[in-house]
N, C-alpha and C positions, 0 to 999 in steps of 0.2 A: 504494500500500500504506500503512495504516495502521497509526502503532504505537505503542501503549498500554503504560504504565510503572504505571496504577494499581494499587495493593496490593503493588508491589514492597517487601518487608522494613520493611513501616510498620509503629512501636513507638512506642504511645501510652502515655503514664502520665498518673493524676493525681496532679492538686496542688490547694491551697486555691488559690482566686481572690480577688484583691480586687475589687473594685467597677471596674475600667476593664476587666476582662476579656470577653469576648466570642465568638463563633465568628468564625472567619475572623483573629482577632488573634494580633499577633506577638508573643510571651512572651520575659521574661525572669525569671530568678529575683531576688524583691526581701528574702525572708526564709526561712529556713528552708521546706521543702516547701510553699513560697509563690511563684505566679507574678502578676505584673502585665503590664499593655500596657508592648510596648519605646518608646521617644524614640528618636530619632535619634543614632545613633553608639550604641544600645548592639549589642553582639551577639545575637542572636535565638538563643535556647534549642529554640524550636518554634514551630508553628503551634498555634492552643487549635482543635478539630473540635468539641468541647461544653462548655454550662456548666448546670452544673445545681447547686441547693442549695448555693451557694458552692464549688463545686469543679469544675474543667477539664480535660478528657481534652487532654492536650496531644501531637502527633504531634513526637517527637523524631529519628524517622528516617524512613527511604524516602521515596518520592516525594511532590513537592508542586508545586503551582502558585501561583506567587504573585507579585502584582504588582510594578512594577518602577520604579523612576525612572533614569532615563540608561541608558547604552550599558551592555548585561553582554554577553563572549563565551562562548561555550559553550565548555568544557570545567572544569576544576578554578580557579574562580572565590574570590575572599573577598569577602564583603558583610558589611553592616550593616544595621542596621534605619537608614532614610529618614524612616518616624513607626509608628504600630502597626499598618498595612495593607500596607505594601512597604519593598522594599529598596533598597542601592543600592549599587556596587561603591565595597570600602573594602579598602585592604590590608593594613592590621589588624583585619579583621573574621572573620568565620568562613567557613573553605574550605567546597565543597560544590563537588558534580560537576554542572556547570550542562548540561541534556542536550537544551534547544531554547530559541528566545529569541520574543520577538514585538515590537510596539511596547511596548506597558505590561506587561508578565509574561512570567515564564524557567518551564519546568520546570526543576525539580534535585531531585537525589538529596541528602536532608539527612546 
């Protein structure tokens, strides 16, 4: 049996983009209703799903898949951003319900 989390309670906003932002990139807020690509050890805001005309549909909640570096357990995990492609488990990072693991990428519920 398979089982699919896509569209669970996902809530995208935008924001202005600066110039490192991208699809598929880890956000954080760097200025007012401004996101840039996360560095490592910052806390991840969202994932950016679009960029278009300087500005990024960033998914702030529900489900996501997104790559991983080192060991994450499934369940209510904290990570951090690792560089602006994946994460990594940090215990001052941001909780989220991690809800399957692989070698290189976790589903979780943001």
């Amino acid at each position: 049996m398979n089982i699919g989390f896509n569209g669970f309670c996902e809530n995208t906003v935008t924001f202005e983009a600066d110039s490192t932002v991208e699809k598929g990139t880890l956000v954080k807020l760097i200025d007012d209703n401004t996101v840039g690509a996360c560095t490592e050890g910052d806390k991840v805001v969202g994932v950016c799903v679009n960029v278009r005309e300087g500005y990024a549909a960033v998914q702030i909640k529900g489900y996501a898949e997104i790559p991983v570096e080192g060991a994450v357990n499934v369940g209510y995990q904290t990570f951090s951003a690792a560089s602006d492609k994946s994460v990594q488990f940090d215990a001052q990072g941001r909780e989220c319900l991690v809800v399957s693991t692989d070698t290189d990428s976790i589903g979780v519920i943001l």
